[in-house]
C-alpha positions in Angstrom: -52.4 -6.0 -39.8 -51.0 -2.4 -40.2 -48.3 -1.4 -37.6 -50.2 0.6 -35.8 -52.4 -2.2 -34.8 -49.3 -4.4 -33.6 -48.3 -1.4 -31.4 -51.4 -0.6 -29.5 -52.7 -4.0 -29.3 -51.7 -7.8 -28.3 -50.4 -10.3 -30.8 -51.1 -13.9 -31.7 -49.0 -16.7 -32.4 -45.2 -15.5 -31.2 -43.6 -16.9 -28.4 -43.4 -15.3 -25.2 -40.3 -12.0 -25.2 -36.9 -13.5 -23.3 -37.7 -17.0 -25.2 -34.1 -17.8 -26.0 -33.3 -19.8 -29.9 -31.6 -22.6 -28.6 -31.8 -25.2 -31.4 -35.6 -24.6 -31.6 -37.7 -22.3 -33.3 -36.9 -19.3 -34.3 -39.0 -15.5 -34.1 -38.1 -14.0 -37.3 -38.8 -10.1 -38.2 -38.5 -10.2 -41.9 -38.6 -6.3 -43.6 -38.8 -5.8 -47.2 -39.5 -1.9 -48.3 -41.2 -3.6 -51.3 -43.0 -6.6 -51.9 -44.8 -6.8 -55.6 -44.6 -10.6 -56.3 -44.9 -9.5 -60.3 -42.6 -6.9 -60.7 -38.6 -8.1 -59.4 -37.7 -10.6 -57.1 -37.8 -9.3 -53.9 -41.3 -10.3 -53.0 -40.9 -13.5 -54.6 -38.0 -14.0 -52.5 -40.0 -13.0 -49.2 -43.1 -15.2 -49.9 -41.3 -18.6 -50.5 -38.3 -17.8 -48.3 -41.2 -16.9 -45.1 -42.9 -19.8 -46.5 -40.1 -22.7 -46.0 -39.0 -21.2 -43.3 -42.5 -21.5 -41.5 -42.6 -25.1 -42.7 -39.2 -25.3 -40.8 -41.4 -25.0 -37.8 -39.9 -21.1 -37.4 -42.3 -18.2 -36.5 -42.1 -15.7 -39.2 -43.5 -12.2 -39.6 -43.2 -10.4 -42.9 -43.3 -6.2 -42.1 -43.4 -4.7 -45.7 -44.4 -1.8 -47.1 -46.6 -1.0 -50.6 -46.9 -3.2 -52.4 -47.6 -5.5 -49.9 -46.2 -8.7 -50.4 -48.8 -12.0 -51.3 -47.7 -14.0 -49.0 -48.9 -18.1 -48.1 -51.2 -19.3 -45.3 -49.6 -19.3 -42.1 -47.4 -16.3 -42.5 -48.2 -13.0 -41.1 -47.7 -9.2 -42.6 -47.4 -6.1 -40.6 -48.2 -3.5 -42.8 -45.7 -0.5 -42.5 -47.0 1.8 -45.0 -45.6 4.6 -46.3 -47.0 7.3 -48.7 -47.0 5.1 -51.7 -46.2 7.8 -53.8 -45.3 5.6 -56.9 -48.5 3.8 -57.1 -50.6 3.3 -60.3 -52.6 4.7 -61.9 -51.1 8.1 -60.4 -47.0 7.4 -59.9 -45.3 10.7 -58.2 -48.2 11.4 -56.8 -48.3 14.8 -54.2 -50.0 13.7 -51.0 -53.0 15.8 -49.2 -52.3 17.7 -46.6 -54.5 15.3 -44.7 -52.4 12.2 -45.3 -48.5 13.8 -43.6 -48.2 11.8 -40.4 -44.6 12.9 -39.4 -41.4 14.0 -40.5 -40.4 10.5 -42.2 -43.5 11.6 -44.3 -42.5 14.9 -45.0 -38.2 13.9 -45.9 -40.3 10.7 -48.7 -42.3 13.6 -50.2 -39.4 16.3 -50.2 -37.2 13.6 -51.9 -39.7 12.6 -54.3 -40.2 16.6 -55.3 -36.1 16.5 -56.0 -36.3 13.3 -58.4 -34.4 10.8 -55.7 -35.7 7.5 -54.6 -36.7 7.4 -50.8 -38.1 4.5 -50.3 -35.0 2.3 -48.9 -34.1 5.3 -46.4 -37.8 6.1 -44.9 -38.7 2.8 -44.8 -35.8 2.2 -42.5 -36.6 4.9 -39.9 -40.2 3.5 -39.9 -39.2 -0.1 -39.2 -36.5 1.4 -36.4 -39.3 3.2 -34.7 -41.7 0.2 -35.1 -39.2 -2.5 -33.9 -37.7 -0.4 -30.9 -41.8 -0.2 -29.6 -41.6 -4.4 -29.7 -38.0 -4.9 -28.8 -37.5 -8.4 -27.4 -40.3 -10.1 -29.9 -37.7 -11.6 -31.8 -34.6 -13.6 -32.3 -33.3 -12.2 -35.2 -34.3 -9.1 -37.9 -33.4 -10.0 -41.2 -33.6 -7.6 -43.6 -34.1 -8.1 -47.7 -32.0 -4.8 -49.1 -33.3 -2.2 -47.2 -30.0 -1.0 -46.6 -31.4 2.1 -45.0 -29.7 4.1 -42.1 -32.2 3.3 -39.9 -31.1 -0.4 -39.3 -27.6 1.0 -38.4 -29.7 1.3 -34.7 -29.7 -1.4 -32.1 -32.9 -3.0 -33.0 -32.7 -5.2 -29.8 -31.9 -8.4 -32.4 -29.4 -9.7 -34.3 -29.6 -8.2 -37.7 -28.9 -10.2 -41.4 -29.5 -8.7 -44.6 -29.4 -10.0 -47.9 -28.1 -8.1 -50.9 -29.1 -9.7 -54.1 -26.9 -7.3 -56.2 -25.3 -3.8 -55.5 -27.7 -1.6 -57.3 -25.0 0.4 -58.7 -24.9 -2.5 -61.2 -28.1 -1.2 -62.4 -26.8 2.5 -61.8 -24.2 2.1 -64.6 -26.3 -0.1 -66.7 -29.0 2.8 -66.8 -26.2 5.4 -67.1 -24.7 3.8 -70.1 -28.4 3.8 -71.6 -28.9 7.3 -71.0 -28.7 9.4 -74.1 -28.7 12.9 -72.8 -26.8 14.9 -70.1 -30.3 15.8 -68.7 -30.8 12.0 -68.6 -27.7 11.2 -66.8 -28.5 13.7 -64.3 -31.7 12.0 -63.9 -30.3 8.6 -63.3 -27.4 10.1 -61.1 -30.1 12.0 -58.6 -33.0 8.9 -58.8 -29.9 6.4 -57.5 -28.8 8.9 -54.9 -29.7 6.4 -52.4 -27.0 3.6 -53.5 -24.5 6.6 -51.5 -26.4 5.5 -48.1 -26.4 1.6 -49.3 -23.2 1.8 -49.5 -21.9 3.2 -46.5 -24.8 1.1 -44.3 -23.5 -1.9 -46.4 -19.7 -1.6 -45.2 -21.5 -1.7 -41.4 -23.8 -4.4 -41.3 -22.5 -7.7 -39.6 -23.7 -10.2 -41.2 -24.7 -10.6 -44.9 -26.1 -12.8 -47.0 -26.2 -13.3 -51.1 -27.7 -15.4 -53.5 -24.9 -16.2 -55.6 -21.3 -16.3 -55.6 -21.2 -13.5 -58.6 -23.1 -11.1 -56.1 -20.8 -11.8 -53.4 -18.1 -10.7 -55.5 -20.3 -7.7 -57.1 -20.7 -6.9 -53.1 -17.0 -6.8 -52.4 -15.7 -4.8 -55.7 -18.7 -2.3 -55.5 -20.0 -1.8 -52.1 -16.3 -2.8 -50.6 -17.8 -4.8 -47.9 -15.5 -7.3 -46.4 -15.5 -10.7 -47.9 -15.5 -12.6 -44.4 -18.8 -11.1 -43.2 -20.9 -12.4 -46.6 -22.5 -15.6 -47.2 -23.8 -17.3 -50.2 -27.2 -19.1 -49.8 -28.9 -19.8 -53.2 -32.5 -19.6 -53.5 -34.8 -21.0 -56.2 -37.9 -22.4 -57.7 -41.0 -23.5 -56.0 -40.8 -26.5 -57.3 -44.3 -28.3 -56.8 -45.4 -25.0 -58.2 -42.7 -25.1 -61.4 -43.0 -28.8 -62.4 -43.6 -30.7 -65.9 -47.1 -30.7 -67.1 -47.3 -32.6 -70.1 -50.9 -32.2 -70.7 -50.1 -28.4 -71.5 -50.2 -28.0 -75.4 -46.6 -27.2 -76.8 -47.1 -23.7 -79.0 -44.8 -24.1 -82.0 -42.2 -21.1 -82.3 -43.1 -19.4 -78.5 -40.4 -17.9 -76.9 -40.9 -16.5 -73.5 -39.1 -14.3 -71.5 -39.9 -12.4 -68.2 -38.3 -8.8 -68.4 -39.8 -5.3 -67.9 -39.3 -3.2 -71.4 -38.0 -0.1 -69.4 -34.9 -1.3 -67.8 -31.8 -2.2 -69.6 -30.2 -4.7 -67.5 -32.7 -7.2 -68.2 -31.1 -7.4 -72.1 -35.1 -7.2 -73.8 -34.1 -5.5 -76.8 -31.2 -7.6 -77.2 -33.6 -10.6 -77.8 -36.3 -8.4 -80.1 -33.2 -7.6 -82.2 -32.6 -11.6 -82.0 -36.1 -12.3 -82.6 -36.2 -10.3 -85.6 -32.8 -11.9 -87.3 -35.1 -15.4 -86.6 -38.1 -14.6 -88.1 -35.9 -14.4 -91.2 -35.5 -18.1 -91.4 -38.2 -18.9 -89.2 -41.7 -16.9 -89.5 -43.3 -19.2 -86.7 -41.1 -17.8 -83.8 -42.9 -15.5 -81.7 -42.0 -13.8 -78.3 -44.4 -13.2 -74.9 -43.0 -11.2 -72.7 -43.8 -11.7 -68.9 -43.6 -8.1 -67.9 -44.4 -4.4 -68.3 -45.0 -3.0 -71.7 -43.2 0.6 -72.6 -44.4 2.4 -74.8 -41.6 4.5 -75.9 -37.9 4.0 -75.7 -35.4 0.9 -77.5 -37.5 -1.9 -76.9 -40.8 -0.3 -78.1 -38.7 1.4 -80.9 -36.8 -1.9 -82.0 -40.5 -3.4 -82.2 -41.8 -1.1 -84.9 -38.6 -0.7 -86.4 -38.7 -4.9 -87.7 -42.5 -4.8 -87.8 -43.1 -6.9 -85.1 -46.1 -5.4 -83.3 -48.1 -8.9 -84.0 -44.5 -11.2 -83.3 -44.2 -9.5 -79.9 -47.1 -10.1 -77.2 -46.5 -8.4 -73.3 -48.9 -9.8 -70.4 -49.3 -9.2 -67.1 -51.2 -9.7 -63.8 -51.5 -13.2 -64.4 -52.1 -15.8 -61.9 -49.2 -17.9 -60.6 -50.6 -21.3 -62.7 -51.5 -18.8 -65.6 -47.5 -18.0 -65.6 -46.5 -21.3 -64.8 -48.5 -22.8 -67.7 -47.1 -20.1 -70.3 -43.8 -21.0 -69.6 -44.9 -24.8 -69.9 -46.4 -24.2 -73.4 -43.5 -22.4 -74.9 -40.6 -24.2 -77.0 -38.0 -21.9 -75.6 -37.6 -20.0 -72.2 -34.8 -16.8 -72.6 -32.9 -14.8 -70.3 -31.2 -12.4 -72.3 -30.0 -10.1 -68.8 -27.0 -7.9 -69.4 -26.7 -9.2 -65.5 -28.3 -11.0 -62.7 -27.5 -11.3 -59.6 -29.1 -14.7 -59.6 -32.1 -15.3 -62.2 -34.9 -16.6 -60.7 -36.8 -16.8 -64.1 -33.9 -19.4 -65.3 -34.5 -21.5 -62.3 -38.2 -21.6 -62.7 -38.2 -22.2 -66.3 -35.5 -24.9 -65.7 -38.3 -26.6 -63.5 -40.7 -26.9 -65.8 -38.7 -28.5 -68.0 -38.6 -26.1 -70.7 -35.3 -25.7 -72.4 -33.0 -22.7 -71.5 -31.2 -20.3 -73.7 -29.3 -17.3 -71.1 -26.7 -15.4 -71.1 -23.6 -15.4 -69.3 -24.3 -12.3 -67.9 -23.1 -11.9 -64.0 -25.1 -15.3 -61.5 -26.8 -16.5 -64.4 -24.1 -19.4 -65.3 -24.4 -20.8 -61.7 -28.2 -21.1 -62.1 -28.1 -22.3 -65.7 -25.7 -24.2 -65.4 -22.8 -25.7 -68.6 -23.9 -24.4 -72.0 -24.9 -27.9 -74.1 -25.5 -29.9 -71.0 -28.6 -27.9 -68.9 -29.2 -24.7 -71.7 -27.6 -22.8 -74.4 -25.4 -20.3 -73.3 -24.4 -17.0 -75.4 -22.5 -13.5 -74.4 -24.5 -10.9 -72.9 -25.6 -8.0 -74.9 -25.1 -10.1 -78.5 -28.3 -10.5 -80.5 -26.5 -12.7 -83.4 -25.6 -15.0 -81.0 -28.7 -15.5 -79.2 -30.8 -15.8 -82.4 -28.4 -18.3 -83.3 -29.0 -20.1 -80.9 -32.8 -19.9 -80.6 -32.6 -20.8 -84.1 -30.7 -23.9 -82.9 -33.0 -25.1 -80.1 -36.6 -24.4 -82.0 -35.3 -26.4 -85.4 -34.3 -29.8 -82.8 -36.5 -31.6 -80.8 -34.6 -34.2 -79.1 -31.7 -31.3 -78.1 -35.1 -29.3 -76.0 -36.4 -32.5 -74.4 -32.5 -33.2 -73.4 -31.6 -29.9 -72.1 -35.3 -29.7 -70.5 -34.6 -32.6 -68.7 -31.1 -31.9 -67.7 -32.1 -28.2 -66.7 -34.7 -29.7 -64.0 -32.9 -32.4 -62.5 -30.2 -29.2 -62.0 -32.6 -27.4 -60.5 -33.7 -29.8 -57.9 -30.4 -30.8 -57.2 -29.6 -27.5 -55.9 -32.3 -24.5 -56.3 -35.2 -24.9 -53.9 -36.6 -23.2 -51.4 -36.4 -25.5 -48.8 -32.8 -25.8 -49.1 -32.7 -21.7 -49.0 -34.6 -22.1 -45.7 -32.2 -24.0 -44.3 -29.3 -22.1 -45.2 -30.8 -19.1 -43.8 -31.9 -20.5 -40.9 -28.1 -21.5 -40.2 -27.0 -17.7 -40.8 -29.6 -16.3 -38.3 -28.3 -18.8 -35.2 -24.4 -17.6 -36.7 -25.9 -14.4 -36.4 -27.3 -15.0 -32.9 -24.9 -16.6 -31.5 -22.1 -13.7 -32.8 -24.1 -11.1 -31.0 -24.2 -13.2 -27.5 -20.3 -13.3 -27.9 -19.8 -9.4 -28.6 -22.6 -7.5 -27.6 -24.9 -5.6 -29.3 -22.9 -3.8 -31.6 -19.7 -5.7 -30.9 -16.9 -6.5 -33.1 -15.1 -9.7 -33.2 
């Protein structure tokens, strides 16, 4: 359903405006500027979180712009596009004349021209505009990092946003990376944006985290007060991300989900690892569940040890293709210079797949103690994480413990249902907050 639909026509399936909470369901308004369910974890965060919820018995309605989200049965998008200008097969793009529908269009193009990032910020003013044409449909807006000035607006409901990490974690990671001043400059105009997260950040009412390293990350980098965040951990879909033992077991696999391109996720960190292993052991291989680059450390680090035919990226798989990869591999890897959660460990940990990660920012509250639910090693250290790689593949009975151990973790305390729940608690805090002060009140 695009937005334009929702504005000039009626709607199905949300409960009449003036419905008050109460303790009963809720009408949620859930925005994400970007939903790709194979590319970062924000649309995997919106399909399973709109998903529990919905199963909760609340009435949920995803409004997202490209790439739409995937999102289960039962749960509704409103399509907010914008110009798309970073779409394949032709990224920074230059719109026709024919496609400029306003101003917002015109400030995402001019932007764009100037080498920033406008997503977060246009997005915004579209969702203010759509949302003050349907105030009173919902109970609560809960926005997944957005963070755009647009939501600074009374949007006639309570607002909570998550922040999964400040992105001037990646900021600096990228910065460091850079190898030119022109590069730099690059980076420090492409983040622009993190200047109006920031100050929209130190604002918002109530916010929620996935970890108690991000909350902290929130505090020292955004300088948000401590009091208005909230820790609700997500997790694994874990009917989806189970044990399989019918799935064949491929002798030396290592996977790994990363995108080549960015250097927080640690991936040439675990070629350089991979290439110490093959030393002692020519079976290990790695698949990488992610984009393949084909220029810059990664891609350079692979021809530089000859491992072209040791190193395999896919993408675009299907969910049980994915889930069954990571089932038929000896070792799962999270070799992140820093997560603000690590939804990859959690998922791996469900299958039962032994974990080796990094104690790089969230990832030892998902992973859990390093010899009882995975192997632990330092961030940014490819000795240590082929050491320990080279640990896990040579003993069976130490992957089928850890594998074990790494589940029952998981269920114990990363699903989604219990992420629901949590949320679910926020919004009424949220709700009932705003019926003490008034919109836009302070306690």
């Amino acid at each position: 359903m695009t937005a334009e639909a929702v504005e000039s026509g009626p709607r199905t399936g949300v409960a009449a405006p003036g419905t008050g909470p109460g303790d009963g369901p809720l009408r949620i308004a859930l925005l994400t500027y970007k939903g790709n369910p194979f590319c970062g974890g924000q649309g995997v965060y919106v399909r399973h979180l709109a998903r529990e919820l919905a199963r909760l018995g609340h009435r949920v309605e995803v409004i997202g712009a490209q790439p739409y989200p995937v999102l289960d049965e039962g749960v509704p998008l409103t399509e907010l596009p914008s110009l798309d200008l970073y779409r394949q097969p032709d990224p920074f793009r230059t719109p026709s004349r024919g496609e400029y529908r306003d101003w917002i269009d015109a400030a995402e193009v001019a932007t764009m021209w100037t080498g920033g990032f406008p997503e977060p910020l246009t997005f915004s003013l579209r969702a203010r505009r759509h949302l003050a044409a349907r105030r009173g449909e919902f109970d609560v807006i809960h926005d997944n990092q957005t963070l755009g000035y647009g939501l600074l607006a009374d949007l006639g409901a309570p607002l909570v946003t998550t922040i999964h990490h400040p992105i001037t974690v990646d900021r600096q990671l990228d910065l460091d990376a850079a190898t030119s001043r022109r590069r730099r400059a690059s980076v420090r105009r492409w983040y622009g944006f993190t200047r109006m997260q920031k100050r929209v950040a130190r604002r918002l009412p109530s916010v929620l985290t996935v970890s108690g390293s991000s909350k902290q990350e929130i505090v020292d980098h955004l300088g948000v007060d401590a009091r208005r965040i909230q820790v609700v951990h997500i997790g694994a879909d874990t009917d989806l991300w189970s044990p399989d033992p019918s799935v064949p077991e491929v002798p030396g696999r290592i996977v790994t989900t990363s995108s080549a391109d960015v250097p927080l996720k640690g991936l040439v960190h675990l070629v350089e690892a991979l290439a110490k292993l093959r030393t002692g052991n020519p079976a290990a291989h790695l698949v990488v569940v992610g984009k393949r680059a084909e220029d810059g450390p990664v891609a350079r680090a692979i021809e530089r040890h000859g491992l072209a035919d040791a190193v395999e990226f896919v993408k675009g798989i299907s969910d049980s293709e994915l889930v069954d990869l990571v089932r038929g591999a000896q070792i799962a890897c999270v070799p992140s210079l820093y997560e603000g959660f690590s939804l990859p460990a959690a998922e791996a940990m469900a299958t039962g797949t032994p974990l080796v990660a990094t104690t790089g920012g969230a990832i030892p509250e998902v992973a859990g103690p390093d010899g009882e639910t995975c192997l632990a090693v330092p961030p940014g250290d490819p000795g240590a994480l082929a050491d320990a790689l080279g640990r896990l593949l040579g003993d069976a009975e130490l992957r089928a413990r850890l594998g074990a151990a790494g589940r029952e973790r998981v269920l114990a305390r990363f699903t989604w249902k219990q992420a629901a729940i949590g949320t679910a608690a926020l919004y009424r805090q949220a709700i009932a907050a705003r019926a003490a002060t008034g919109p836009g009140g302070r306690r």
